[in-house]
C-alpha positions as CSV (number, residue, x, y, z in Angstrom):
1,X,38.8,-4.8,75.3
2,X,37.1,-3.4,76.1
3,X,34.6,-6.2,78.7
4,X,36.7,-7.0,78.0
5,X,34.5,-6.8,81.7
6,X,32.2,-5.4,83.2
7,X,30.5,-6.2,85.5
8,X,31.6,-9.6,85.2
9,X,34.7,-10.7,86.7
10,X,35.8,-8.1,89.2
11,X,36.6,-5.1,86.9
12,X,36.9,-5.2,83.4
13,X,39.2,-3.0,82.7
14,X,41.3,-2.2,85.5
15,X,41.7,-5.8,86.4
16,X,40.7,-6.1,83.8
17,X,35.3,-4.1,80.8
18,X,34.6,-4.9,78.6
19,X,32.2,-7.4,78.8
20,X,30.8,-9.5,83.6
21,X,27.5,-9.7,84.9
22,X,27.8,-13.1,85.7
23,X,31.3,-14.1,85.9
24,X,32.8,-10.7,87.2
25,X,33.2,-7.8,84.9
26,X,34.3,-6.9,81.5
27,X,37.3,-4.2,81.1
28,X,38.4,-1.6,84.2
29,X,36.7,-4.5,86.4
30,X,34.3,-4.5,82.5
31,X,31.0,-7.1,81.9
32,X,29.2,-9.9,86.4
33,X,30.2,-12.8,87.8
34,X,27.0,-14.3,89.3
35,X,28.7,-18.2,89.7
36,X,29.6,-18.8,93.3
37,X,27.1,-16.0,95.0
38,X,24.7,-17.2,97.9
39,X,21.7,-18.3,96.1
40,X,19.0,-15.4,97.0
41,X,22.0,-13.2,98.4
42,X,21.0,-9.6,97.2
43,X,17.0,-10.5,97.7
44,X,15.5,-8.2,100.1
45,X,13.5,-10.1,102.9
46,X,10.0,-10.1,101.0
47,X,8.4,-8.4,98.7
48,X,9.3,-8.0,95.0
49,X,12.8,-6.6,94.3
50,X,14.2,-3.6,92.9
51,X,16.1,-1.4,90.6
52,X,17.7,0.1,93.9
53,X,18.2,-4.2,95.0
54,X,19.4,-5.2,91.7
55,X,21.9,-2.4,92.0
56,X,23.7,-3.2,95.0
57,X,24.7,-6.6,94.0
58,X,26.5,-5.0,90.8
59,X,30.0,-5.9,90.5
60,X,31.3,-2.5,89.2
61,X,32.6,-1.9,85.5
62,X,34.3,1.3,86.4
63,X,33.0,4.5,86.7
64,X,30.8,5.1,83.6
65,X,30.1,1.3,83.8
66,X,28.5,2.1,87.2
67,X,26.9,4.9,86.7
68,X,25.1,4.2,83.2
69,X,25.7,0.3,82.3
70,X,24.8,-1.2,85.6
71,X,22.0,1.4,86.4
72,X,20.0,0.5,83.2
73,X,20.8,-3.2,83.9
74,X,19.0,-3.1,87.0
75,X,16.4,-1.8,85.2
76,X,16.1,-4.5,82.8
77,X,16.9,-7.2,85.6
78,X,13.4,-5.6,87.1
79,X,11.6,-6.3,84.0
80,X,13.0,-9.2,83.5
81,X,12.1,-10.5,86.7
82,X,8.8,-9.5,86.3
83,X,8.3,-11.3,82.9
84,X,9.6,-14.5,84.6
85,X,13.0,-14.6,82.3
86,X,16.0,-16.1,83.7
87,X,19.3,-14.6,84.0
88,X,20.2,-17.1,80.6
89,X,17.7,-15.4,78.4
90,X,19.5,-12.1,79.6
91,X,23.0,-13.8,78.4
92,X,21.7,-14.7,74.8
93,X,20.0,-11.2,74.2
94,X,23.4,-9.7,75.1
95,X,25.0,-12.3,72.7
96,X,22.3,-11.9,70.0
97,X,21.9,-8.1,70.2
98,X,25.4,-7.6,70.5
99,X,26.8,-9.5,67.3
100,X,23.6,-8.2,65.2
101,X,25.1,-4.4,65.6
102,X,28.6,-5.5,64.8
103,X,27.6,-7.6,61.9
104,X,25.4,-4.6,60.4
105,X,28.7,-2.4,61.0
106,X,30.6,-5.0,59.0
107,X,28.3,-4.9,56.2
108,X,27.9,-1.3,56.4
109,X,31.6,-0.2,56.1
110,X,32.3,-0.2,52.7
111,X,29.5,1.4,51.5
112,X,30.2,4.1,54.5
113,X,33.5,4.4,53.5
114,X,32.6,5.3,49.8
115,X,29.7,7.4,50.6
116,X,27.5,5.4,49.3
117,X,25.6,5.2,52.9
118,X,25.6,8.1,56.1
119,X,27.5,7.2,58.3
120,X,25.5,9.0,61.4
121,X,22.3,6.2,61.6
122,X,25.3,3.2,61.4
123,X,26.9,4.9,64.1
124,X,23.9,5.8,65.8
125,X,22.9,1.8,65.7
126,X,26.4,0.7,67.3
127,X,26.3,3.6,70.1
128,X,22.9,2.7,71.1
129,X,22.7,-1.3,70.5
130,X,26.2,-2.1,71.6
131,X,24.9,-0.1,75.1
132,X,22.4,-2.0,75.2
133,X,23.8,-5.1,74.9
134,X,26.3,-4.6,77.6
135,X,23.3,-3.7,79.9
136,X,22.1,-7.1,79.2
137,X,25.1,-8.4,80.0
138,X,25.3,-6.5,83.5
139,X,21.6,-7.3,84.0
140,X,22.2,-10.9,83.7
141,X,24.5,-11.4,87.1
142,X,22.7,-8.8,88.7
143,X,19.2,-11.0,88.5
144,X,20.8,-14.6,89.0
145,X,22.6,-13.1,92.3
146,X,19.5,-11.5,93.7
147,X,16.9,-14.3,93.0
148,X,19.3,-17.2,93.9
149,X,19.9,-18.2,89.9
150,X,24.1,-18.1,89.8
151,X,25.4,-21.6,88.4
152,X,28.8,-22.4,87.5
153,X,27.0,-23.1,84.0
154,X,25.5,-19.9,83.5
155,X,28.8,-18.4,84.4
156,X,30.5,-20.1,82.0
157,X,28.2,-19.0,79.4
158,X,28.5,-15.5,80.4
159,X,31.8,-15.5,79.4
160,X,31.5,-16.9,76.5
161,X,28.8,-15.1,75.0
162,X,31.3,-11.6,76.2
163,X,34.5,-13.3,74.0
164,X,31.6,-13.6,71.1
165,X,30.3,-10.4,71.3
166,X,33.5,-8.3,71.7
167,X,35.2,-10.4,69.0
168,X,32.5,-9.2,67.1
169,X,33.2,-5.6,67.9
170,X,36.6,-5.5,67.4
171,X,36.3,-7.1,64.0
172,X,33.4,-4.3,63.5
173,X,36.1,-1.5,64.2
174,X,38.9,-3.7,61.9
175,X,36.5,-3.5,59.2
176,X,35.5,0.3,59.4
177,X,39.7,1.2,60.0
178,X,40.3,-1.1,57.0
179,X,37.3,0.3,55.1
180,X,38.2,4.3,55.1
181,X,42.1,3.9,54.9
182,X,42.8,1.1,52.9
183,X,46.6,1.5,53.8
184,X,46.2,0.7,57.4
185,X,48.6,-2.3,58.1
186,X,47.3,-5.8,58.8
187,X,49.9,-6.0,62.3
188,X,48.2,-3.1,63.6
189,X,44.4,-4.8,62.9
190,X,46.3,-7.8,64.3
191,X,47.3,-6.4,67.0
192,X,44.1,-4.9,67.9
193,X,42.2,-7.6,68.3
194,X,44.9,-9.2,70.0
195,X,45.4,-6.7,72.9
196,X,41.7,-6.3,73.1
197,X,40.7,-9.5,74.4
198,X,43.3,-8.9,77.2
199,X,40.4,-7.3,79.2
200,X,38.2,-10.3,78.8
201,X,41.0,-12.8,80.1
202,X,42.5,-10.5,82.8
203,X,38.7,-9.9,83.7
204,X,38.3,-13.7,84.2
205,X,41.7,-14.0,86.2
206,X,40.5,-11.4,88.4
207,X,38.2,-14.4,90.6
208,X,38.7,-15.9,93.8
209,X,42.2,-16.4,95.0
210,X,43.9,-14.7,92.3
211,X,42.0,-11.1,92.5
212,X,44.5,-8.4,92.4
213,X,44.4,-5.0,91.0
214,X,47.7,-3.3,90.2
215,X,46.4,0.5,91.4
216,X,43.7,0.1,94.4
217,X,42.8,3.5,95.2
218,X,39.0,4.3,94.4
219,X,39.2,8.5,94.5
220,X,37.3,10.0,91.6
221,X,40.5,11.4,89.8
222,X,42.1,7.7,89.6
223,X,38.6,6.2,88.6
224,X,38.4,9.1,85.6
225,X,41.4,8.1,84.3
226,X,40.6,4.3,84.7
227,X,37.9,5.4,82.2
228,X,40.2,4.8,79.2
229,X,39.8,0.9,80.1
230,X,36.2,1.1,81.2
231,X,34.4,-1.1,78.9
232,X,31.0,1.0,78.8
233,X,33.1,4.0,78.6
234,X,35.6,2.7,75.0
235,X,32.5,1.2,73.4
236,X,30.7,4.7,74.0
237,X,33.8,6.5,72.2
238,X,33.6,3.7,69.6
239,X,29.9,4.4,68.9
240,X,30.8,8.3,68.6
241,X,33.5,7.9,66.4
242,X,31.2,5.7,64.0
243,X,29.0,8.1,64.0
244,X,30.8,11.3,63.7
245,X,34.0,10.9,62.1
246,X,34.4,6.9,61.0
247,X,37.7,8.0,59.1
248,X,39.2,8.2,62.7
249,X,38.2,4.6,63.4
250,X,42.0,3.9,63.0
251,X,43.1,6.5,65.2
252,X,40.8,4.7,67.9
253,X,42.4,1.2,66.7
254,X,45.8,2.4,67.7
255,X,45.2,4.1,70.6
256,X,43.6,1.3,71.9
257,X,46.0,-1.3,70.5
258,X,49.0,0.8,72.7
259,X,46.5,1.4,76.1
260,X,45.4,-2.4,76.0
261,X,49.3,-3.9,74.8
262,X,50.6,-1.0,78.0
263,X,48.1,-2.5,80.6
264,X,49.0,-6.2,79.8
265,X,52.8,-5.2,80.1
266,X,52.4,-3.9,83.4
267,X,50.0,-6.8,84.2
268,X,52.7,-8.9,83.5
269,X,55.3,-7.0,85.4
270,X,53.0,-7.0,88.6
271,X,52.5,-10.4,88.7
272,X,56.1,-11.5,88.1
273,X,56.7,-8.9,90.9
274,X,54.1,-10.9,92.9
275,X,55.3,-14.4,91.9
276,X,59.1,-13.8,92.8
277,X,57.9,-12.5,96.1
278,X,56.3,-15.8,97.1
């Protein structure tokens, strides 16, 4: 997808993420777009920033993307700071961490699916390490914006490293869907991955003069059901369903293959709406 976009462009999933700190967010915004920001524009006048600082200059995710994701990203932007790390090194943790997890998935879901190995501490590693990884990625924007670090560069790279990493989930989830129901088709698994990297592109579409969202309204009820294309919130369902019940990995590939193929249907709608009106 779900940045899919996080934090990055504007909102990973709803515009789109999913997954951006730097470039603007991953899915329902999603993971972060740092390029373009006043150099220094979130840094306090003296003194050391932080968590609360790092925070402020988030660029939303959605609503468990903003309360969990971005939170611990500020957190790690803090450290990071501290350490003297640049918002780069942030990037490439969230690229290496990130495709790490879904590679040992991959490996992983054969054995899982012939009970050969649990499937609870395989699970366990995706819920936790794909988290984590997406906090990276949300710290990354958050400390280039604050300490005057954004660069068209790093921005690109930002996005990048999210197309690497979630193309490294979703083929993760393929695998473990193909893995424990060998009869799932190949246009579904297809189609997956296709729909899912909708949230990264409309994510990345979502900057500068062509920001739209197709529903506006911020009231909790509309931001709970915006979940289902929060980026923070999917790949927290993904990690519970590895680590619960991975049989229903391809229940979660079609649900997610019919919210992500829905939202770029209406995307495409509103904007042909938009274009015809001038």
């Amino acid at each position: 997808m779900p940045s899919p976009t996080d934090p990055r462009p504007t909102s990973r999933m709803d515009s789109a993420p999913p997954p951006n700190p730097r470039a603007t967010s991953r899915m329902d915004s999603a993971p972060s777009a740092a390029a373009g920001s006043a150099p220094g524009s979130g840094n306090p006048a003296g003194g050391t920033p932080g968590a609360s600082d790092y925070y402020a200059v988030n660029r939303g995710g959605g609503l468990f993307s903003e309360g969990v994701s971005q939170r611990i990203g500020a957190r790690i932007a803090v450290r990071a700071h501290r350490h003297h790390l640049t918002p780069t090194v942030l990037t490439i943790f969230n690229l290496g961490l990130g495709c790490l997890v879904s590679f040992v998935v991959i490996a992983t879901a054969g054995p899982v699916a012939d009970g050969n190995v649990w499937a609870a501490p395989v699970g366990l590693l995706a819920l936790i390490g794909w988290q984590l990884a997406y906090a990276f990625d949300c710290s990354d924007g958050q400390l280039a914006r604050v300490t005057g670090q954004s660069s068209p560069a790093g921005a690109r790279l930002d996005v990048l490293c999210d197309v690497a990493v979630q193309s490294s989930l979703v083929a993760a989830l393929a695998a473990t869907a193909k893995a424990q129901e060998p009869d799932t088709p190949a246009w579904l698994l297809a189609a997956f991955a296709a729909t899912w990297m909708v949230n990264l592109v409309t994510s990345v579409m979502q900057g500068g003069d062509q920001a739209a969202s197709m529903v506006t309204s911020q009231s909790l009820p509309i931001r709970a059901v915006k979940l289902i294309r929060d980026y923070g919130a999917v790949i927290t369902l993904a990690g519970v369903v590895l680590t619960v019940a991975p049989q229903w990995t391809v229940w979660f590939v079609a649900l997610f293959t019919l919210v992500n193929g829905g939202f770029l249907a209406a995307s495409i709608a509103f904007a042909g709406r938009a274009a015809l009106r001038g």
